[in-house]
N, CA, C and O atoms as a GROMACS GRO file, in nm:
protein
  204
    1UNK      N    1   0.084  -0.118   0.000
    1UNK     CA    2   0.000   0.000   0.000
    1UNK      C    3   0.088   0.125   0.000
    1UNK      O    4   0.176   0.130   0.086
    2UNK      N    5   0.072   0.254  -0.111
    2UNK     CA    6   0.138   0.339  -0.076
    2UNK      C    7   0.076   0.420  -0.006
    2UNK      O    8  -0.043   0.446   0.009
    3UNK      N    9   0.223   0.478   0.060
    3UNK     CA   10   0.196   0.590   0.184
    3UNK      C   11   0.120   0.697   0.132
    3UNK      O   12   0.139   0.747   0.020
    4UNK      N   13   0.009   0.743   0.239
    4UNK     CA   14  -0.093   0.874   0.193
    4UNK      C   15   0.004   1.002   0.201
    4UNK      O   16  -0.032   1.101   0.138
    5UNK      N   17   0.110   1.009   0.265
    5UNK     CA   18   0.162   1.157   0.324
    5UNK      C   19   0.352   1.099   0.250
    5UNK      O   20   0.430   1.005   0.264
    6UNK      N   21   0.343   1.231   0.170
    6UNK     CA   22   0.501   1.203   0.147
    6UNK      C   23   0.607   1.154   0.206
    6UNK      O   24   0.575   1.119   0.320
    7UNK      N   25   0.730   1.132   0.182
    7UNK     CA   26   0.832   1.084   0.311
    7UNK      C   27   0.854   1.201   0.406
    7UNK      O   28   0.821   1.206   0.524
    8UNK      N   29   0.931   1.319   0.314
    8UNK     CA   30   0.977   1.425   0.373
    8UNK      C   31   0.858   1.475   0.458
    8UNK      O   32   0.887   1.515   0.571
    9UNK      N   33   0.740   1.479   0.424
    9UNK     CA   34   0.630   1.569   0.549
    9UNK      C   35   0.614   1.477   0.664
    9UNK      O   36   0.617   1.508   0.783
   10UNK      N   37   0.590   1.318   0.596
   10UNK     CA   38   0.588   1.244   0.732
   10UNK      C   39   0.688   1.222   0.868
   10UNK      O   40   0.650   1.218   0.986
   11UNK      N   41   0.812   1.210   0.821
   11UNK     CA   42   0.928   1.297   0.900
   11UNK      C   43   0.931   1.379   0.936
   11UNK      O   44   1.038   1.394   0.996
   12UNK      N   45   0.848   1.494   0.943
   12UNK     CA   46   0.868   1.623   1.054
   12UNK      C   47   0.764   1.622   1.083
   12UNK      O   48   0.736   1.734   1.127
   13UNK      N   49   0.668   1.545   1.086
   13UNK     CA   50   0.550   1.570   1.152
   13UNK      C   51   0.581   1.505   1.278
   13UNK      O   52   0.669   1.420   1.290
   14UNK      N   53   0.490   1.557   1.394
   14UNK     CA   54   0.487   1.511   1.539
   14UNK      C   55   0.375   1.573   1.610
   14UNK      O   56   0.328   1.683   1.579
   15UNK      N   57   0.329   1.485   1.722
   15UNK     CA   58   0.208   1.528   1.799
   15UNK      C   59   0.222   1.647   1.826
   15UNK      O   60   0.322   1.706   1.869
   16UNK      N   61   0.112   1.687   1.797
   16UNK     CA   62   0.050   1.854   1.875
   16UNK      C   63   0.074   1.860   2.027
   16UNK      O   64   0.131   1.961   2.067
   17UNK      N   65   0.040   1.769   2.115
   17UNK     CA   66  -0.018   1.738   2.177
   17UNK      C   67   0.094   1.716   2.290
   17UNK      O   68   0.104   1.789   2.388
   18UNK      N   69   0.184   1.600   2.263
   18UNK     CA   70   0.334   1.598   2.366
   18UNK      C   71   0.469   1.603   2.303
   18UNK      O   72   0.579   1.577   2.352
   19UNK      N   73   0.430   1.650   2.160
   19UNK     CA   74   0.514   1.628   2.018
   19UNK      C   75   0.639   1.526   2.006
   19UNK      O   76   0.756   1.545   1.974
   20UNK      N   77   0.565   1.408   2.047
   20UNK     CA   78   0.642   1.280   2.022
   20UNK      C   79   0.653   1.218   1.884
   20UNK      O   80   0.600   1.291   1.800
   21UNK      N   81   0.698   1.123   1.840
   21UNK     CA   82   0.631   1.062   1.696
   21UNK      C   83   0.517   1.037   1.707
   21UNK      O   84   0.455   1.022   1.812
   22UNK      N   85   0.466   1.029   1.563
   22UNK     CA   86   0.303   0.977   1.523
   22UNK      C   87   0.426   0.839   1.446
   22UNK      O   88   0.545   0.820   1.422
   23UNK      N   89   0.281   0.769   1.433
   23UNK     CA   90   0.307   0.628   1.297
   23UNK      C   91   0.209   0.633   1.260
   23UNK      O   92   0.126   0.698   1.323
   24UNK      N   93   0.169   0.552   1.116
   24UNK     CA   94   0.066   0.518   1.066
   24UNK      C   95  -0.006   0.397   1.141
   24UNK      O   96   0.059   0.298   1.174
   25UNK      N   97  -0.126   0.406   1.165
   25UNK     CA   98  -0.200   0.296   1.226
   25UNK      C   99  -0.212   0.183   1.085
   25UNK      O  100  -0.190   0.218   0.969
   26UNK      N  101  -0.247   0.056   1.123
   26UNK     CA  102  -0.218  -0.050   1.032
   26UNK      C  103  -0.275  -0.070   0.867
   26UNK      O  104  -0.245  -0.140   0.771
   27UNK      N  105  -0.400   0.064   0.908
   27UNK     CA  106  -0.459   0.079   0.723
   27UNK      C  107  -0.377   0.154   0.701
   27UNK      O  108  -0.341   0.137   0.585
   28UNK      N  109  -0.305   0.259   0.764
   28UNK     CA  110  -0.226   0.373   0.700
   28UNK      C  111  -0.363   0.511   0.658
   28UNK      O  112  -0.382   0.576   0.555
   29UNK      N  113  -0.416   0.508   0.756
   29UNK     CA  114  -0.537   0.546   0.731
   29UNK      C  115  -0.566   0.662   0.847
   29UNK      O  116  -0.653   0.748   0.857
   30UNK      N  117  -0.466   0.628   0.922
   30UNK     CA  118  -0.479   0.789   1.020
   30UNK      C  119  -0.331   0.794   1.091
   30UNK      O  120  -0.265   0.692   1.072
   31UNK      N  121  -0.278   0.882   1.160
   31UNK     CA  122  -0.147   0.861   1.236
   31UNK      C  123  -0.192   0.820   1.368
   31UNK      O  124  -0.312   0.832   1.390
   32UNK      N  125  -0.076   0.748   1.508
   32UNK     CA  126  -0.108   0.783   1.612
   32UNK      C  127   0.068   0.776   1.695
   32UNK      O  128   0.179   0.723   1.693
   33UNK      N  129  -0.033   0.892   1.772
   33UNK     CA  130   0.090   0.916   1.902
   33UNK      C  131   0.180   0.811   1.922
   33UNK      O  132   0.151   0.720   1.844
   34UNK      N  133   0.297   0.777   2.007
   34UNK     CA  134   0.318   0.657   2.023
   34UNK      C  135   0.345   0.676   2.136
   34UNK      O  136   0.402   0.589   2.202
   35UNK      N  137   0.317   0.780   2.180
   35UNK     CA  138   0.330   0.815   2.353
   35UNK      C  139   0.233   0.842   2.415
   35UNK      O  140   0.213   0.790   2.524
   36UNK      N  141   0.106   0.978   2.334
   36UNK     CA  142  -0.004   0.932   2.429
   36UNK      C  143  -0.102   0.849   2.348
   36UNK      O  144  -0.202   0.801   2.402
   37UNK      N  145  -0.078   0.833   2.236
   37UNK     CA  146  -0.168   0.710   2.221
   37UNK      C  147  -0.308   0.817   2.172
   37UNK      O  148  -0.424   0.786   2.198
   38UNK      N  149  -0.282   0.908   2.121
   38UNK     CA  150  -0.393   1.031   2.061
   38UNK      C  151  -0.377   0.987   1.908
   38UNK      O  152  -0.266   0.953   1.868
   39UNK      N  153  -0.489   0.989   1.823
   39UNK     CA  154  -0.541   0.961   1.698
   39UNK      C  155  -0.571   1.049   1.576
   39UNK      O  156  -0.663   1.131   1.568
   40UNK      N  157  -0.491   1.022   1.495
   40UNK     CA  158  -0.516   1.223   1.429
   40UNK      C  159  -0.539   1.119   1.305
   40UNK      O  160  -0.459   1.029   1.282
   41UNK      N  161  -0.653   1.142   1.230
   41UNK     CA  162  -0.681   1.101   1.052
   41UNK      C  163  -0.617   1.173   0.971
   41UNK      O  164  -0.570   1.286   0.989
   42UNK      N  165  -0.615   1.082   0.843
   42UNK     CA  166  -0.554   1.193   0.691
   42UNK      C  167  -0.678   1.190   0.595
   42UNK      O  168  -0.741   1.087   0.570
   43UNK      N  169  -0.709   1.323   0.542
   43UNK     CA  170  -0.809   1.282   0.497
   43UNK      C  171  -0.761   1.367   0.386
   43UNK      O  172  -0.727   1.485   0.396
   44UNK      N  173  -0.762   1.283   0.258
   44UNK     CA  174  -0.715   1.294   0.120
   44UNK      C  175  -0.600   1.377   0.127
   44UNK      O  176  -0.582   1.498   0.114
   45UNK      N  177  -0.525   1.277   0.152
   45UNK     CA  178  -0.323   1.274   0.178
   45UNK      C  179  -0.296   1.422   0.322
   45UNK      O  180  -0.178   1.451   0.342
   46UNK      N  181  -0.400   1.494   0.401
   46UNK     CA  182  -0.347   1.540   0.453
   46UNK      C  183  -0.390   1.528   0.586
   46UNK      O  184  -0.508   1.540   0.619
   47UNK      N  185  -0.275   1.498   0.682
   47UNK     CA  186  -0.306   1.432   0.845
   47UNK      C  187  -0.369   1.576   0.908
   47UNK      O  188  -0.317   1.686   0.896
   48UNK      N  189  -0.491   1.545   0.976
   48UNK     CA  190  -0.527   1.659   1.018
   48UNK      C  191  -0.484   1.637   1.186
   48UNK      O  192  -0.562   1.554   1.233
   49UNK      N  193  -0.426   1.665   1.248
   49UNK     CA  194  -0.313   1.715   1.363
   49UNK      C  195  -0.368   1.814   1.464
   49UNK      O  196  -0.301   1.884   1.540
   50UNK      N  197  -0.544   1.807   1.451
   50UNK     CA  198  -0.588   1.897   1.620
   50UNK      C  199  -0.570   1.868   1.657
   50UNK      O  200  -0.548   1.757   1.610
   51UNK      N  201  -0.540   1.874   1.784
   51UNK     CA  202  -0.518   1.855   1.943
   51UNK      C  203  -0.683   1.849   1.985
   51UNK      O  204  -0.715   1.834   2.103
   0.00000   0.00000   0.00000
């Protein structure tokens, strides 16, 4: 499956929130925290990242 979010943007992206890494959850279908475990979607290639 290709990735929804480029390499270079997915690399500087990080939680709003405790700005740890995100990963793709297993569809590749939203990011999540890997620290608090907070859930941010991409919706047509772009991760939307509210807090």
């Amino acid at each position: 499956m290709k990735d929804p979010i480029s390499k270079e943007l997915y690399d500087l992206l990080a939680c709003p929130i405790c700005k740890s890494n995100i990963i793709y959850n297993k569809d590749k279908t939203s990011l999540i925290c890997k620290k608090c475990d907070k859930n941010y979607p991409i919706k047509e290639g772009i991760p939307l990242l509210l807090p």
